[in-house]
C-alpha positions as CSV (number, residue, x, y, z in Angstrom):
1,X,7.2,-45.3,-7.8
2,X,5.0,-44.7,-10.7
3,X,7.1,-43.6,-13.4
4,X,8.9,-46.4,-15.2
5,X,12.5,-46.9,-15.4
6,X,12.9,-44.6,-19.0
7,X,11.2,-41.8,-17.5
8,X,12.8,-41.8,-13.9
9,X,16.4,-41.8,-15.6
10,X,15.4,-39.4,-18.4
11,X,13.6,-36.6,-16.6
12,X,13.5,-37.5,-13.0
13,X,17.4,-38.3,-12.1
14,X,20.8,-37.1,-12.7
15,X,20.0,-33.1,-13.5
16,X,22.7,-30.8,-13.8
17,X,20.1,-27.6,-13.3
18,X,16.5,-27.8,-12.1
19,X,14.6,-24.5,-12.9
20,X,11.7,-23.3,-11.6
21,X,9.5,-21.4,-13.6
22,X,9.1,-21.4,-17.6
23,X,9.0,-17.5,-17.4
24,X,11.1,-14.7,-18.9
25,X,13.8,-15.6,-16.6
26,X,13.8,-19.3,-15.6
27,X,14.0,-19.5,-20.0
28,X,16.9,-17.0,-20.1
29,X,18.6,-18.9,-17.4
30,X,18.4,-22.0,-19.0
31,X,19.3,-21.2,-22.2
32,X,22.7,-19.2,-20.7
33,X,23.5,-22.3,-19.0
34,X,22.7,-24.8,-22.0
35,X,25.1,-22.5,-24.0
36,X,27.9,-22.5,-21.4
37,X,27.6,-26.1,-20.9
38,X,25.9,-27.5,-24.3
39,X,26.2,-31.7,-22.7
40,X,24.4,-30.5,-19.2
41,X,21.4,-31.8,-18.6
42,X,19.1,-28.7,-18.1
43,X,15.2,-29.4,-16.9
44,X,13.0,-26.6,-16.4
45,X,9.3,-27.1,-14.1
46,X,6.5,-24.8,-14.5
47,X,3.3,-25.0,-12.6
48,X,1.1,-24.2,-15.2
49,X,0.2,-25.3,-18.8
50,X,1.7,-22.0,-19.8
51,X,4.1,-20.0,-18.0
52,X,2.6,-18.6,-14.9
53,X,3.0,-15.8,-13.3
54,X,3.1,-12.7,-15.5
55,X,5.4,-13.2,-18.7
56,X,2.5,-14.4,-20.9
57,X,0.2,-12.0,-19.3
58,X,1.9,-8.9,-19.4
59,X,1.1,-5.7,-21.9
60,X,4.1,-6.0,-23.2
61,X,5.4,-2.7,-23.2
62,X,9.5,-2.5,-23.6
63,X,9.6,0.4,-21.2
64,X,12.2,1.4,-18.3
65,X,10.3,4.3,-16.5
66,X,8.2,7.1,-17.1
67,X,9.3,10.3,-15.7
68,X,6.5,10.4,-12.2
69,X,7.7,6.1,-11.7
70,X,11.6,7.4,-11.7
71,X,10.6,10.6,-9.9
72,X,9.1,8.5,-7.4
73,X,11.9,6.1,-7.1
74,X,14.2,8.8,-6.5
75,X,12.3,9.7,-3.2
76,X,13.6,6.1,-1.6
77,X,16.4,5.4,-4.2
78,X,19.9,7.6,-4.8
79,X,20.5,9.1,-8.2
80,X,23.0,6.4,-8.7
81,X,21.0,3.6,-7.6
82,X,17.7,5.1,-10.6
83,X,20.3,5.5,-13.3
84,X,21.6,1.5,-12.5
85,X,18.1,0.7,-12.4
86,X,17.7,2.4,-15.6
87,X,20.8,1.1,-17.2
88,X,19.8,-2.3,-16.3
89,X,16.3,-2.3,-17.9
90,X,17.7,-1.0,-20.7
91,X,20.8,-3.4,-21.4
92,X,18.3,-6.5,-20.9
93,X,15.9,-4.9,-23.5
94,X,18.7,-4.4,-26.1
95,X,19.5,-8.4,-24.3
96,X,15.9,-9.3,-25.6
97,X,15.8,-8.0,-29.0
98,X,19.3,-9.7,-29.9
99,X,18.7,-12.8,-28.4
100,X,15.2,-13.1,-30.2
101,X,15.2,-10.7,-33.2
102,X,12.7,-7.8,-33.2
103,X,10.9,-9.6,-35.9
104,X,10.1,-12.6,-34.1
105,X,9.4,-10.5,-31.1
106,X,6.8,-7.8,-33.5
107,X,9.3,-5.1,-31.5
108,X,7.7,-1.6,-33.0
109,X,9.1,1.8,-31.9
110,X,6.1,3.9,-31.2
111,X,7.5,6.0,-28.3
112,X,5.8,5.7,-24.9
113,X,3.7,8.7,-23.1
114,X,2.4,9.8,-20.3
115,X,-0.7,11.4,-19.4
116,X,-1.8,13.6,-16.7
117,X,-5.4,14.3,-14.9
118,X,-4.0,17.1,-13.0
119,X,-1.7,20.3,-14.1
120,X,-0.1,21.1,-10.9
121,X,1.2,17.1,-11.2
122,X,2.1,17.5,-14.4
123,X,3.9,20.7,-13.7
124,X,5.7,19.3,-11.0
125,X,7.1,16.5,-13.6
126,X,7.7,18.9,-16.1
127,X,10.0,20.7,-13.9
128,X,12.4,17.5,-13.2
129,X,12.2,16.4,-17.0
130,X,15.9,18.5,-17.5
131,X,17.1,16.7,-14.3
132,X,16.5,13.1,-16.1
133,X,17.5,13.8,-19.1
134,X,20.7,15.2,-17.2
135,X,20.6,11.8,-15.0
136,X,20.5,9.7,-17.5
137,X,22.6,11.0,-19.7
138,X,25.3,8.4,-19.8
139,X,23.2,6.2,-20.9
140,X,21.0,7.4,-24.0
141,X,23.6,9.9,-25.1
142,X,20.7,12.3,-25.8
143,X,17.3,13.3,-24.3
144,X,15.0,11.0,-23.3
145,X,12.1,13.3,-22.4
146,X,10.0,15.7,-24.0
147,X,6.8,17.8,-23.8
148,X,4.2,17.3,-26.9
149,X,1.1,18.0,-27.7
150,X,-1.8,15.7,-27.0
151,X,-2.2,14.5,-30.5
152,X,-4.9,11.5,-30.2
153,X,-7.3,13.5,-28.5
154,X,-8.1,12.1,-25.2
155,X,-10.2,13.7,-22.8
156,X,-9.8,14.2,-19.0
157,X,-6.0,14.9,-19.1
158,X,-3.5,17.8,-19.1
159,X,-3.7,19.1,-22.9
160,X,0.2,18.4,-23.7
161,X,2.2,15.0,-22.0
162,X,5.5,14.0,-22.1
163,X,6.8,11.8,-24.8
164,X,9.7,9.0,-23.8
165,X,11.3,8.8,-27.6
166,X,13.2,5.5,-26.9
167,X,10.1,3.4,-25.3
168,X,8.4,0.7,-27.5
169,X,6.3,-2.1,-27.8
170,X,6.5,-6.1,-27.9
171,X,3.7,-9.1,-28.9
172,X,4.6,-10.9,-25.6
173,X,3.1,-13.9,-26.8
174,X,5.4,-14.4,-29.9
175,X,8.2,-13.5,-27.3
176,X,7.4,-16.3,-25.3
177,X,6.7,-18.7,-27.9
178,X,10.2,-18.0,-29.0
179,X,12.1,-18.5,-25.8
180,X,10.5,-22.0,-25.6
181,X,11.8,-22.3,-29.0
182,X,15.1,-21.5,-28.5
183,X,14.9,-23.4,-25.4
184,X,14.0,-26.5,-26.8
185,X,16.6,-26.0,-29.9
186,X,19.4,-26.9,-27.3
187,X,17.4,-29.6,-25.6
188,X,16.0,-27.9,-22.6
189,X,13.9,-30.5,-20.9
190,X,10.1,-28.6,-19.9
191,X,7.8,-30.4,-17.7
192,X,4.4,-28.1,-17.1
193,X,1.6,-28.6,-14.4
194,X,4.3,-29.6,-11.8
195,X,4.1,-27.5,-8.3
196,X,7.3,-27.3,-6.1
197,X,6.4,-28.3,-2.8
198,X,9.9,-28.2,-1.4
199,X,13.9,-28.5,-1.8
200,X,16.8,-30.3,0.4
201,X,19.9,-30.2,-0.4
202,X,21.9,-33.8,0.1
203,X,25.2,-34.0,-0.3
204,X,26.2,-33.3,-3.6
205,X,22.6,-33.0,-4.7
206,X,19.4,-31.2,-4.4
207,X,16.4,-33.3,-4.0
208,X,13.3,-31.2,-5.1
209,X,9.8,-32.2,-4.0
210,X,6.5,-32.1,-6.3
211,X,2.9,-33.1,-6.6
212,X,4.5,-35.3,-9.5
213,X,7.1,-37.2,-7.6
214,X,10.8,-35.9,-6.4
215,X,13.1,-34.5,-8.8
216,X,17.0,-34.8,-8.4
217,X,19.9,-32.4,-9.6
218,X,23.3,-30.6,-8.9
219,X,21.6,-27.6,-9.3
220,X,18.8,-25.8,-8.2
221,X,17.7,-22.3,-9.7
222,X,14.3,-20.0,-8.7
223,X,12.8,-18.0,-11.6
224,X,9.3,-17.7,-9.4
225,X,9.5,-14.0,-9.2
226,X,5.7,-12.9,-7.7
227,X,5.4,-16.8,-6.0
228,X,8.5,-16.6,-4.7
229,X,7.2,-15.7,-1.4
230,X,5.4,-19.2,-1.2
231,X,9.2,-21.2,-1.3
232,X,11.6,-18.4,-0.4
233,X,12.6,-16.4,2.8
234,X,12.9,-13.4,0.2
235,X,12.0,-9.8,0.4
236,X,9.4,-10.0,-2.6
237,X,5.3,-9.8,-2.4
238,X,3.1,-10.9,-5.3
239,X,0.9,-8.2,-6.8
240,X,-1.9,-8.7,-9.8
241,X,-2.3,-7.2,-12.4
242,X,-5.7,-7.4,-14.0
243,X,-5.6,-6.6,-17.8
244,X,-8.4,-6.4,-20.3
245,X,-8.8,-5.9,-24.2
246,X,-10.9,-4.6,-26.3
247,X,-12.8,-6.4,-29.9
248,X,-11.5,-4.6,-32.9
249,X,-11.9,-0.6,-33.1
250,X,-12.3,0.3,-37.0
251,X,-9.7,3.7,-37.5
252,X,-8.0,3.1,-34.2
253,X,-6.0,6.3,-34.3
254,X,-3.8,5.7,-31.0
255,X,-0.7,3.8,-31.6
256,X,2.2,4.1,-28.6
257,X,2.5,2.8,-25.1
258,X,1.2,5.3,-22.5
259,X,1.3,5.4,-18.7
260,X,-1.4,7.5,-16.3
261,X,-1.3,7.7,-12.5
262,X,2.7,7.3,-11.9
263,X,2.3,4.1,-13.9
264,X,-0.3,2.8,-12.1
265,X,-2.6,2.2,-15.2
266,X,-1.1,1.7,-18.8
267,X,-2.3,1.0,-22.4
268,X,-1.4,0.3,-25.7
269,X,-2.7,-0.2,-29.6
270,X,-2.3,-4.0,-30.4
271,X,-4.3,-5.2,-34.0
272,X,-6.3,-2.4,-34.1
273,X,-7.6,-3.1,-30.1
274,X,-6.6,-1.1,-27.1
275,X,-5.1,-3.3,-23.8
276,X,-5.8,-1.4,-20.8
277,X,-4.7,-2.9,-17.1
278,X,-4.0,-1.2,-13.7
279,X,-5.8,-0.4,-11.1
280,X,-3.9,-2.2,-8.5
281,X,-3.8,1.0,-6.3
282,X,-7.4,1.2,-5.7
283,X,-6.7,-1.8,-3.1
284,X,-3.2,-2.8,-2.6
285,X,-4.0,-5.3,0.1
286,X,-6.4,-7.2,-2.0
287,X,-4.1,-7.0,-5.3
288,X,-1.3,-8.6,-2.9
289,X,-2.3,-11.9,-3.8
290,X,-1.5,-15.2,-5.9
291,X,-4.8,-15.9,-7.0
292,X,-5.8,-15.0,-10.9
293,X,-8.9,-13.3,-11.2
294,X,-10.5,-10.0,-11.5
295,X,-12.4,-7.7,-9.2
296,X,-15.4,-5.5,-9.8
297,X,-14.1,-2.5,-8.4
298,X,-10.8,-2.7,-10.6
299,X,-12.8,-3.2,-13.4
300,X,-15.5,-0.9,-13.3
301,X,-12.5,1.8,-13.3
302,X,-11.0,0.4,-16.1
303,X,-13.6,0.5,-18.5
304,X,-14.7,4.3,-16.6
305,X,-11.2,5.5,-18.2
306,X,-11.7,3.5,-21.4
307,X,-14.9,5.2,-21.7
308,X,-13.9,8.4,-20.6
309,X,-10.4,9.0,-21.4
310,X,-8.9,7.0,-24.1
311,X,-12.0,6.1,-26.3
312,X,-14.4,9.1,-25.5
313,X,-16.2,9.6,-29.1
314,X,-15.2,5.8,-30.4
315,X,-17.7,3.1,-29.5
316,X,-16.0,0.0,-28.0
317,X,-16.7,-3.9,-26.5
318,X,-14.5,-5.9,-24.2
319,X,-13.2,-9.5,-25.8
320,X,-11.2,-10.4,-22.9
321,X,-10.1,-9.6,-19.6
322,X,-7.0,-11.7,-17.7
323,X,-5.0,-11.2,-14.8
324,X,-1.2,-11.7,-14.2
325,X,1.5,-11.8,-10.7
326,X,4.3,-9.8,-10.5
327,X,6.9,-9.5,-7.8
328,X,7.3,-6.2,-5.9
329,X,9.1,-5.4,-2.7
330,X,10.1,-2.1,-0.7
331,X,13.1,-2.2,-3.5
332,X,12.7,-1.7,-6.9
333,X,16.1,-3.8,-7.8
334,X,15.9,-7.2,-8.4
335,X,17.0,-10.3,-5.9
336,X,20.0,-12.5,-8.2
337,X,21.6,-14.1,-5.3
338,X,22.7,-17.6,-3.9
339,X,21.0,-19.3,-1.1
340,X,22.8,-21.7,-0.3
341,X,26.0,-23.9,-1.7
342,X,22.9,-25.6,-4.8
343,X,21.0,-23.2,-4.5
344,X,19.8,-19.9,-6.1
345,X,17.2,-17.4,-7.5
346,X,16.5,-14.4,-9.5
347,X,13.2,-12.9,-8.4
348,X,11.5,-9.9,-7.7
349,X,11.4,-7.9,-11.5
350,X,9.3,-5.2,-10.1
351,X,6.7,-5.3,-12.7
352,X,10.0,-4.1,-15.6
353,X,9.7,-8.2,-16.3
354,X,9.6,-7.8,-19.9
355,X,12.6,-4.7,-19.7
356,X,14.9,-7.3,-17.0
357,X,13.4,-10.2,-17.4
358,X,16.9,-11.4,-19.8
359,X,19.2,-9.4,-17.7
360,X,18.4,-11.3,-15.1
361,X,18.1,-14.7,-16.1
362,X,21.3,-14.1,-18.2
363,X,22.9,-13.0,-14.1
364,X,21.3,-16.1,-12.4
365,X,23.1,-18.5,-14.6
366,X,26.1,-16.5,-14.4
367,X,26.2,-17.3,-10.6
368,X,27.3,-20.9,-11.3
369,X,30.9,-21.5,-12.0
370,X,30.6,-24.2,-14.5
């Protein structure tokens, strides 16, 4: 063994909970549990030298559907099954804010849009905006959709789009930074650049196999959303996201969140910049993948629709571009379940990571009986 006797005891041995995954989630979930059961020893494992996956790499938008994503979830979802979906991104947001404070989280109510390229499209949604609002009633108490002009003057779209008064915006990164925070307030153990090869369960433990030596605990918990696939017989695929964002735009008039092509592409103001990602439609085979990285053809169509639709009179340069893995499936709820008698997982947030991402982790520890 390499590790001495200190470090073996400390960090290796005895564990209450092992969670994978330093994410929205696997933070949540550790937090819930370190609250329930403040002299357990709780150790959290992450891969990278920052959370993976797509909590620090998301556009942080604290959405919960705009109204051509819920259209088209009601094509393989009930009514009931949308407005739990719903109801669910939008109890973890309210989760989110409370647990953090909107002013360590930079939470700013702008309202979310969404834009159309073609009128019979945006027709066809503007026909089913009474039905939501009717659907989701219960929740919001009033309206949630509305038709308004299109007041920052991009070109290539429908001339009005439909407002969602109740969307807003997040600095993701200050988010994070303040789950690992909180997390290491209670004395959360985290232990980055260490990849999960494997898990048994012996006896009255779970003995979890790394490139960095074997891990032992009571517990074991899976927070890997868009890896899961890689250590789980679940019904979730990863999918990247490439993002990009622009240098500084002097008189950046657009401030909101705003969707295009049933979600499919999606950008925001943040310090006077515009982050635009998407694209993953173009090729869904090759965005099925846990590799980080862009490609040309995803690119190129991003900064077309920079060019041409949100910035067409305003002169711009790309500072950065990054890429982030979600985890979809052929259901849009996500999988909080047990495995086995030690083990568990809450994966497959459907891209709504930022809207469930709490929720979830705050379910996954609740399916311990402590």
């Amino acid at each position: 063994m390499k590790y001495s006797y200190w470090e073996y005891k400390e960090w290796f041995a005895n564990n209450d909970f092992i969670v994978v995954g330093s994410g929205i989630v696997g933070l949540n979930c550790a937090i819930q549990l370190k609250k329930r059961s403040p002299r357990a020893k709780v150790l959290i494992l992450e891969k990278g030298l920052l959370p993976q996956g797509a909590s620090t790499k998301n556009a942080g938008f604290a959405c919960f559907g705009s109204v051509s994503e819920l259209l088209s979830d009601l094509k393989s979802h009930t009514e009931e099954e949308v407005l739990q979906l719903v109801k669910k991104r939008w109890n973890g947001l309210q989760l989110l804010r409370k647990t953090l404070g909107d002013e360590h989280i930079d939470y700013q109510h702008n309202y979310g849009y969404e834009l159309f390229q073609e009128k019979t499209f945006f027709e066809a949604c503007r026909a089913e905006i009474p039905r939501l609002n009717t659907l989701l009633s219960p929740i919001f108490q009033q309206d949630v959709y509305e038709v308004v002009e299109n007041q920052f003057r991009f070109q290539k779209v429908t001339p009005n789009y439909i407002v969602n008064r109740f969307e807003g915006q997040i600095d993701t990164g200050k988010m994070m930074a303040e789950l690992l925070k909180k997390a290491l307030s209670l004395g959360i153990k985290i232990i980055n650049n260490v990849t999960v090869k494997m898990y048994v369960e012996n006896g009255e433990k779970v003995v979890v196999n790394t490139d960095q030596g074997e891990f032992i605990s009571r517990h074991l918990l899976f927070a890997t959303n868009g890896f899961s696939k890689q250590l789980l017989s679940e019904n979730v695929q990863p999918a990247r996201a490439q993002v990009l964002v622009t240098k500084p735009i002097e008189n950046l008039h657009i401030k909101g969140t705003f969707h295009l092509d049933e979600g499919y592409y999606y950008f925001r103001n943040i310090n006077n910049r515009i982050l635009f990602g998407g694209g993953r439609n173009l090729d869904f085979q090759a965005e099925e993948t846990t590799e980080f990285g862009q490609t040309e053809l995803v690119q190129k169509k991003l900064e077309q629709v920079l060019k041409e639709t949100i910035l067409p009179d305003t002169p711009f340069e790309i500072d950065q571009r990054w890429s982030g893995i979600m985890g979809v499936g052929d259901q849009k709820k996500a999988i909080v379940k047990q495995i086995s008698d030690k083990v568990f997982c809450g994966i497959r947030l459907g891209g709504m990571g930022v809207a469930i991402g709490s929720q979830v982790g705050k379910e996954l520890a609740d399916l311990i009986e402590t």
